[in-house]
N, C-alpha and C positions, 0 to 999 in steps of 0.2 A: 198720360205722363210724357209720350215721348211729342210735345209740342213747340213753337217757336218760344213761347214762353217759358217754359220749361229748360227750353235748353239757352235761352241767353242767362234766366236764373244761375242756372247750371257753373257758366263761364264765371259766374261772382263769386259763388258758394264756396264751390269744389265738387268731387265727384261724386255723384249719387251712390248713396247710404248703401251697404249690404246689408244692414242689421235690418233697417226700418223698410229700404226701399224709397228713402223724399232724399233729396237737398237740402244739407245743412251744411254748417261750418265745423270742420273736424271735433272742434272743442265744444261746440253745443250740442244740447238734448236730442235724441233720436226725434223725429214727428209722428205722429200716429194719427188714423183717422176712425176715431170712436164711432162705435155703431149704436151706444146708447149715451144718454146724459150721465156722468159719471157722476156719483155720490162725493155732496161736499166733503165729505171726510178726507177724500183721499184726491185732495187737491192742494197744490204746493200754494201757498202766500206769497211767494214770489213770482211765480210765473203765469200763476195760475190754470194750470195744467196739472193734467194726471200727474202725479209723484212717480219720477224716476230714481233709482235706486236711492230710495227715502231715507232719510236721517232724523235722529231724533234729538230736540235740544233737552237740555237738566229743565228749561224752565216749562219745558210738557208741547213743543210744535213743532213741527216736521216740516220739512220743505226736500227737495229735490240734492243729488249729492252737488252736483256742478251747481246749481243757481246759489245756494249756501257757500260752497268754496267761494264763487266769487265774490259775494256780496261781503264776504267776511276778509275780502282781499282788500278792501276799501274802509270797511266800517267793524269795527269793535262791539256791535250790540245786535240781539237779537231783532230781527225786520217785523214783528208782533206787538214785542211787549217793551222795547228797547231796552233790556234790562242786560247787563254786563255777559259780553261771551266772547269765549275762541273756538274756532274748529276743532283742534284735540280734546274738547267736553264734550263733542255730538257724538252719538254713536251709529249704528246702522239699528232701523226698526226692527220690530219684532219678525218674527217668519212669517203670523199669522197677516200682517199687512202686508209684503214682499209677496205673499201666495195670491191675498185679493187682487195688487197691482197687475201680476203675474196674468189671471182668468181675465180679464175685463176684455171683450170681444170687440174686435178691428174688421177694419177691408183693410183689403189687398187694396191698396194706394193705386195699382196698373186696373184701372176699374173699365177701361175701355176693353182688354182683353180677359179680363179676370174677375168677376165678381162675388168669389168668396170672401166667407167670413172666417173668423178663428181667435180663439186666444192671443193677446200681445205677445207670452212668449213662444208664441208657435210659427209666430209670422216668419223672421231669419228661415228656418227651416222650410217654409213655405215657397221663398223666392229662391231658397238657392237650389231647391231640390223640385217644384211642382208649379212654378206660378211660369204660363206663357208668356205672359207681358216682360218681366223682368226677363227671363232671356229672352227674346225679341231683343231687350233694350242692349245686355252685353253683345247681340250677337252686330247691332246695330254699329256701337261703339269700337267693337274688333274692326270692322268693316273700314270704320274711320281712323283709325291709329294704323291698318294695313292697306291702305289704296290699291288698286290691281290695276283701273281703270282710265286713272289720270296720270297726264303729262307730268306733272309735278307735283312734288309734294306739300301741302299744306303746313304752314309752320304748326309747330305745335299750339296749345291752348293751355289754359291753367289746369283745364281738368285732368291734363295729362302729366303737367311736370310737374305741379305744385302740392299734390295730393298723396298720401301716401294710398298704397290700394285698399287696406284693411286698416280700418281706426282701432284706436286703442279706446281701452275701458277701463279709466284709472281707477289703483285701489282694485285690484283684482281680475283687470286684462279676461281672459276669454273664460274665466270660472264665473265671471260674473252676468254671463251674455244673458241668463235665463230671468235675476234678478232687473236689466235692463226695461224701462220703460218711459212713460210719455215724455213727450218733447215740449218745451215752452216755445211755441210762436210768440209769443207777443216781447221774448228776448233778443230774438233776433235784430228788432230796430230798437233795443233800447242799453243805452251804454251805462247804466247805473240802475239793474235790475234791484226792485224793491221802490225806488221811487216813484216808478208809476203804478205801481200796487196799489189798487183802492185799499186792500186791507192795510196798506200802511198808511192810509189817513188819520186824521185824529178825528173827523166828523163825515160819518157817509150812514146818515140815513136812513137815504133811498135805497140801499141795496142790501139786501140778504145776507146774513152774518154768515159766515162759512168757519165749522170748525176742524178741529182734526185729531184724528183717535190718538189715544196718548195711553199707553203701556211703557211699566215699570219693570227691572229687574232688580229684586232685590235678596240679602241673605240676609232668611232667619233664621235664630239658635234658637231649639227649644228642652229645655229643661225637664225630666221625669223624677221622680222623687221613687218610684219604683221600675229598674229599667225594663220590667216586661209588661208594663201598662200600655195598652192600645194606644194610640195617637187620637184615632176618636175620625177619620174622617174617611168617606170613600173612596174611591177613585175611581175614571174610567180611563179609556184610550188608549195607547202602545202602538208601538209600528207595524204589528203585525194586524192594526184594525184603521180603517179610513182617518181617524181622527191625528194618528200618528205621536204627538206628544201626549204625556200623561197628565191629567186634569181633573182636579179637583172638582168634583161633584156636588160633596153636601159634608157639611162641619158637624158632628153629632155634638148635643147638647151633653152641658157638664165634661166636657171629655179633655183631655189635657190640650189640646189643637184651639178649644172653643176657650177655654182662660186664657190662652194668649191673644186671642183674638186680632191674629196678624195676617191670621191666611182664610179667604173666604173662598166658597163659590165659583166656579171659574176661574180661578188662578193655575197655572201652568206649572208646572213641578218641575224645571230642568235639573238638578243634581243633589245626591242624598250621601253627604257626607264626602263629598268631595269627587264621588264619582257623577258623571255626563249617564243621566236616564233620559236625555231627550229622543235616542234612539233607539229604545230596546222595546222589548217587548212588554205586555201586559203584564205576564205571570212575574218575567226580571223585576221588573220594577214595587210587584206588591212582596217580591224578597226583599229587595234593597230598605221596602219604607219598614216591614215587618221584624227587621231586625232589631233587637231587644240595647237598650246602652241608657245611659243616664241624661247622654248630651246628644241633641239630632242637630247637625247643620241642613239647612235646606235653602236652595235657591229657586226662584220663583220668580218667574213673568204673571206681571200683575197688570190686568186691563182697568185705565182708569174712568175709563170715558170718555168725552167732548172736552175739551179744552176750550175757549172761547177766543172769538177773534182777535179781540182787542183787552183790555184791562182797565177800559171804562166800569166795570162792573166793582174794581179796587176802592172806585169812592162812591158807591153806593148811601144815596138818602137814609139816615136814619131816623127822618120821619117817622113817628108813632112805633116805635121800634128804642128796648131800651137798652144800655149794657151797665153789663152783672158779672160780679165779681164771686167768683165759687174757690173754695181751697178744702180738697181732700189730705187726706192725712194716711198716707199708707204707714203699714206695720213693718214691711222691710223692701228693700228694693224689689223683688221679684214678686212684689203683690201685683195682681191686677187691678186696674179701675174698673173692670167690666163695663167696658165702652166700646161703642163699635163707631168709626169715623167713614165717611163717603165725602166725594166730591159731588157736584152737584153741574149741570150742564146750563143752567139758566144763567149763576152765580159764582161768581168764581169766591177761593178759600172752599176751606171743610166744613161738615154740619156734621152733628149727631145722628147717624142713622138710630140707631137703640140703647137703651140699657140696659145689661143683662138683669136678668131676675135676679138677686142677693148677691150682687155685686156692691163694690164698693159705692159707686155713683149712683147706683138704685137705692141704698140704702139710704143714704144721702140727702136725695130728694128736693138738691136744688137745680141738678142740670134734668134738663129735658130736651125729646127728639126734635129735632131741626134747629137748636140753637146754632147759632155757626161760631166757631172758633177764632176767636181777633187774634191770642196770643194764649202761652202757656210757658211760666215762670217768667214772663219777661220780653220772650222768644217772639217774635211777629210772624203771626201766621196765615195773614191777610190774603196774599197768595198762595199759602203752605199747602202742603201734601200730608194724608194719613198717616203717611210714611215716617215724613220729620214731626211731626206731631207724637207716634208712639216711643221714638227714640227719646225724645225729651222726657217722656212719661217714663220711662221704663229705666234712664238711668238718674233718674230723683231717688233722693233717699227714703223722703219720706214726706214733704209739703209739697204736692202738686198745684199752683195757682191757676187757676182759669180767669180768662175775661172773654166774656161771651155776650155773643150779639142776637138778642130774640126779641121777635115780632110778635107779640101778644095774638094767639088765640090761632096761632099757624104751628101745624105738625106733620111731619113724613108718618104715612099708612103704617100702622103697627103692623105687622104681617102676619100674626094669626086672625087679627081680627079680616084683613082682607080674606081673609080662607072663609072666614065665617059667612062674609056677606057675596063674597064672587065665587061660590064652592070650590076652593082651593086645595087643588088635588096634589100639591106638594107642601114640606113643609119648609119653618124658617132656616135660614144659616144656621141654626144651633140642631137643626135635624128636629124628629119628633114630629105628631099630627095627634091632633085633641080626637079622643075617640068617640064622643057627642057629633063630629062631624059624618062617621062611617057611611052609615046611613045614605048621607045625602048626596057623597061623594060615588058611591056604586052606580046610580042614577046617572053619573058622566061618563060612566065606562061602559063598552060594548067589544062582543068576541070581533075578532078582525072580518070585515066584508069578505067575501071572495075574491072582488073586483081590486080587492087591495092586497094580495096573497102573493106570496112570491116562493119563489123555490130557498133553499138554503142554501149561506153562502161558500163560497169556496174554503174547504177546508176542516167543514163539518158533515156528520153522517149522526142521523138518529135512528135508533133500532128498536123498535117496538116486539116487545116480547109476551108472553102469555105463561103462569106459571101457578100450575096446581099443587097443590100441597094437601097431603092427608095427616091430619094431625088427631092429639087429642082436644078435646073438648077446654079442657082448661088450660091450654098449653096457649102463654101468648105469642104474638106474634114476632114479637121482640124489635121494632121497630121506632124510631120518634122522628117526628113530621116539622116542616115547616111551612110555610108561606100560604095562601088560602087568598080566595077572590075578597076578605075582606081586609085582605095587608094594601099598605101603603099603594104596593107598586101592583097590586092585583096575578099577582103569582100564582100557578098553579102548587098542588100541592106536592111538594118532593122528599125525599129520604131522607132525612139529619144523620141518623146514623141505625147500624145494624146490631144491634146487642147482642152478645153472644151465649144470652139464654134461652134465644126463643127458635121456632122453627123457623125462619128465614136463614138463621145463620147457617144453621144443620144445612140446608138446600144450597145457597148460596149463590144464587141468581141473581136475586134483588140485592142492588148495592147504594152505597151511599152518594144521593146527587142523580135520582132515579126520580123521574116524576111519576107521580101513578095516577091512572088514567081511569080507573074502575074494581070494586071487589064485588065478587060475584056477583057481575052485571048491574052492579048500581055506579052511575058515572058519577065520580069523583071531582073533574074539573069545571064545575063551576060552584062547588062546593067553598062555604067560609071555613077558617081552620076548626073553627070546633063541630060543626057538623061533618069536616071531615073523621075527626078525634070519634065522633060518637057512631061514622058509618065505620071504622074500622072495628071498633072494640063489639060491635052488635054480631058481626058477622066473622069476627074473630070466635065465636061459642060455638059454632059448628062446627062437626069432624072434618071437611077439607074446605078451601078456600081457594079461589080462582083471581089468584091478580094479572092484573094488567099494566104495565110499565113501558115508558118510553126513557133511553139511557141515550144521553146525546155525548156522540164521542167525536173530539177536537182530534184531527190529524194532526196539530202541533201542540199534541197534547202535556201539561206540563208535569216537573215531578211532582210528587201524590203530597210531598212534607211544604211546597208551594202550593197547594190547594187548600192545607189547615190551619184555623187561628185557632191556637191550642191554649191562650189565655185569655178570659173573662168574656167574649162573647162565643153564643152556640156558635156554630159551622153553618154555613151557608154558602152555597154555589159562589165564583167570580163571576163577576160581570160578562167577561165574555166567554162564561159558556152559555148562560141566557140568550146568548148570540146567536145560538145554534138550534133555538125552540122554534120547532114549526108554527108556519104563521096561522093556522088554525086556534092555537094555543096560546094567541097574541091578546091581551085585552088594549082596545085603542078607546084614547079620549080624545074629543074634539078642544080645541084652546083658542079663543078671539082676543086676537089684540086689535087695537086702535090708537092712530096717532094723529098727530101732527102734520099736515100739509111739509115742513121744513125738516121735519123728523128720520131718519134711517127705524127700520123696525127695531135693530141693538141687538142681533146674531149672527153667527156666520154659521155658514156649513160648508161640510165636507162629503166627501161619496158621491154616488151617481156612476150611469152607464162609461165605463172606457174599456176604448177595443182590447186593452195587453191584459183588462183583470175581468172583465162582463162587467157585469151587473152588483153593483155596492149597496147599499141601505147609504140611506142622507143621511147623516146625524148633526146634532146641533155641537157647534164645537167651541163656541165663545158667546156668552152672554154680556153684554158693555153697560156696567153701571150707568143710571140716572137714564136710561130709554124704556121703551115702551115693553120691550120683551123683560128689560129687569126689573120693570116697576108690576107688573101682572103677576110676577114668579112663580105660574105654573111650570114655566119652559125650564126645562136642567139639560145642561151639560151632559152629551151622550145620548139624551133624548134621539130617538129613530122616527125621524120624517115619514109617513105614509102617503098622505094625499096635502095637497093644498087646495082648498077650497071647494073639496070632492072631488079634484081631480086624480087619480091615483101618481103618484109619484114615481112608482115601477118602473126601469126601464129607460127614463130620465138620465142625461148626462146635465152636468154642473152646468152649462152653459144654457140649456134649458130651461132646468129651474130657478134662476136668480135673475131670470128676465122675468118668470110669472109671478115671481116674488115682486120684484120692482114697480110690476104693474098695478098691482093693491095698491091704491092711493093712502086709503085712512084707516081699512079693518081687513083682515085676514083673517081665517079660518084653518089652523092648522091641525090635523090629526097628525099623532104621534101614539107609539109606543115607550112606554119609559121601562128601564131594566132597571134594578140597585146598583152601584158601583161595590167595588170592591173594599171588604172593610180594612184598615192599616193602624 
């Protein structure tokens, strides 16, 4: 850094960066020196560089804050799609791309004295407190602002009088420093960024589309006809677990969540009724959604997928390709069509992902999966969102018109049928798994290696107990069970609850959310539920009975009336106390995706080794319509990473694994554990 060229630079710029550590001009992006190729997604159109404190347009593209300020200092239209914009419509992205921007690992810019590595926002902290180069460089610069040595003093320079010491970070100054990232080089020598943007050509080719993830925030209202009826959908995450926001898991079938059919998979729950649950904890939050009313406000970051570079795709060949005109007829406003709508990353507008079973549009039987949506009453939907699409639906009276554009003899994978033929160990967004598959699906599951074992994480203790009991002969146990290696999630078997006829209550040891491990020495856990049902009741007939239990107790453990769903389904553990099951007791399945050479795999994760908390479990915390992780839909939200490609993942910090991730070209090998989220 500190060279002749560097420093006549120097004299042009202004004064070398503290955030970054390079030369820039006060008003331009930090620099950074990437240590891997950085995923198209998270590349600004403008500049072409990593997205710095990224923004998001209404029309679904991101670019950088300062390259969009300025570019919108000159022109009125977005630099993608040119379609009508102002800066007061953008907003700041989601957190989950701010956190990616945030990890994406740099050198230390002073590479002659210093050559570590580290997260972008780790570097500021790096130079001002551990990097020898950078001080070398101020102690250099003291040296020259304080002469000892010479006759005279040297006039000053620009670096000295024209520069203020510490740049500012407009739009939120030094709260913002951590959000801070990549710089656009190629801005610097150009005076109407976006002009020389290849993505802003109207024909290029030869060069690689690059798109960029696009997330939604939106409020929905959902309506209960009985206010203590379940919502119908899972949950995982809370602050108090790696994943940090709360996340929709899986939509149960038939359930009041899956008729609206607004919220899927992977959507982010920020507020439930007008309270902020993006920061609280697990058990807070399954109160807030379990609260009983007729009317649920909920807001929700919604991942849309890939946005496309361009809007060539708007006039799209309808070649061999016909359009059809469909009109539903609902019974009152708040009917459903039972349609499920996706965007699609090849194509821009919406398709039909599904039709619900005895829904109105399944009943129907003129739309089918992948037709894509032109318009709806009138409405142009050519570029439209699922979003404006269900609001047109939902506030019709009662003639909903479609004009839809379908390709004869082209459909999106039904997704039970994919379970069938790729043994699909999870079920569809409407939750459920065909029990014809059981079978095939235990064949993919295995107890956890050794090699893949980990201690339990901070904050749990399990206590394994041993408990005799002398009873009569006909005196039952008084117990009812859940879970069994032939459920879903391959659960051991645990307590539902303790009746207060039998001998267990009289003892009262064995409590409810007690896994049991063995009765008189017959092992229990790798038992289906009804062999377990038949090893308890056989050995339930003799005079005493020797159980075996493991009781996993949460040091932030919650109240006991947050732990029950005391309307329409049994009782079942939360999510994360399954968190707390020793990994003995783990069943792991192996999962292979395949892509695309152009492709991102379409996950993120969370967790891994940091020094202030040890050792975290990875989990999967975003799945992104229309890729390779949400087209396979094994993978779910919460999912707990074990190995990648048999490598055990243990021990691992973030920055570790998303380079072995990255290094999979076309197929991956992921072992996971999956838990249930929590029911709401």
């Amino acid at each position: 850094m500190a060279d002749p060229i560097a420093e006549e630079h120097a004299s042009q710029v202004g004064e070398l960066c503290c955030e970054c550590g390079q030369f820039h001009l006060l008003l331009d992006n930090h620099l950074y020196n990437f240590q891997d190729e950085v995923d198209d997604e998270l590349i600004c159109h403008i500049c072409l560089q990593p997205l710095l404190q990224p923004m998001d347009t209404p029309c679904g593209h991101t670019y950088c804050f300062k390259c969009l300020e300025n570019f919108m200092q000159e022109y009125n239209f977005c630099p993608m799609d040119r379609k009508k914009l102002s800066f007061q419509q953008c907003h700041k992205s989601s957190l989950l791309v701010r956190n990616l921007l945030d990890k994406l690992i740099v050198f230390c810019p002073f590479k002659a004295e210093c050559q570590q590595t580290m997260q972008r926002c780790e570097l500021e902290a790096h130079l001002q407190n551990r990097c020898p180069g950078f001080k070398k460089y101020k102690s250099e610069l003291q040296r020259k602002k304080n002469p000892i040595s010479k006759g005279k003093e040297d006039p000053p320079t620009k670096v000295e009088t024209n520069t203020p010491k510490d740049p500012e970070v407009p739009s939120g100054g030094s709260s913002l420093v951590a959000e801070s990232s990549a710089a656009a080089v190629v801005s610097l020598g150009t005076a109407e960024p976006g002009l020389v943007n290849p993505a802003f050509e109207e024909s290029e080719e030869d060069l690689p589309q690059r798109t960029s993830l696009v997330a939604e925030t939106t409020t929905i209202e959902i309506h209960r006809e009985d206010p203590e009826e379940e919502l119908g959908m899972r949950i995982v995450g809370g602050k108090d677990t790696p994943l940090g926001n709360i996340v929709v898991q899986e939509v149960l079938r038939d359930s009041v969540i899956a008729a609206d059919g607004r919220i899927a998979p992977g959507d982010h729950i920020l507020e439930v009724n007008g309270v902020n649950i993006s920061s609280v904890t697990h058990c807070q939050a399954v109160s807030f959604l379990r609260h009983p009313g007729p009317v649920l406000h909920l807001m929700v970051l919604q991942e849309k997928g890939f946005s496309n570079k361009t809007a060539q795709q708007d006039s799209t060949s309808v070649t061999n390709r016909e359009v059809i005109h469909v009109t539903l007829i609902k019974r009152d406003r708040s009917e459903p069509l039972g349609i499920k709508l996706i965007r699609k990353t090849d194509e821009a507008g919406i398709f039909i992902l599904d039709l619900l079973e005895g829904g109105l549009a399944a009943k129907n039987g003129k739309l089918s999966r992948n037709d894509r949506v032109l318009s709806i009453n009138g409405q142009d939907l050519r570029q439209g969102t699922p979003e404006a699409a269900a609001q047109i639906i939902q506030t019709t009276e009662s003639r909903v018109n479609f004009v839809i554009l379908r390709q004869p003899g082209v459909q999106l994978s039904d997704p039970v049928e994919d379970g069938s033929t790729s043994n699909n160990s999870s079920s569809s967004s409407n939750g459920g798994s065909p029990v014809h598959h059981r079978r095939r699906l235990d064949q993919n599951h295995y107890r956890r290696k050794s090699t893949y074992q980990k201690d339990l994480p901070q904050g749990y203790i399990s206590h394994e107990k041993t408990v005799a009991i002398k009873k009569e002969p006909k005196e039952s146990l008084g117990i009812t069970i859940g879970g069994g290696r032939d459920n879903k999630n391959k659960l051991p078997i645990y307590v539902t609850s303790v009746q207060p006829i039998g001998c267990l209550f009289r003892d009262g040891r064995i409590k409810r959310g007690d896994v049991l491990l063995s009765i008189n020495g017959i092992d229990l856990t790798h038992l289906n539920y009804y062999e377990a049902v038949s090893a308890l009741k056989s050995n339930a007939a003799s005079h005493s009975v020797i159980l075996k239990a493991l009781e996993i107790i949460s040091l932030n453990s919650p109240e006991p009336s947050l732990d029950i769903k005391e309307q329409g389904f049994s009782w079942s553990p939360l999510w994360i106390t399954w968190l707390g099951l020793p990994s003995y007791l783990h069943c792991c399945q192996d999962i292979v995706l395949s892509k695309g050479n152009l492709e991102s795999w379409g996950f993120s994760i969370v967790g891994g080794f940091e020094e202030s908390k040890g050792n975290q479990p990875f989990f999967i915390k975003t799945i992104v319509p229309g890729t390779p992780a949400f087209r396979d839909r094994k993978l779910k939200c919460g999912d707990e990473i074990v190995a990648v490609n048999g490598v055990p993942a243990i021990g691992m910090s973030n920055s570790e694994l998303i380079p072995m991730l990255k290094e999979q070209r076309n197929k991956v090998t992921l072992t996971v554990v999956s838990w249930p989220g929590s029911l709401v």
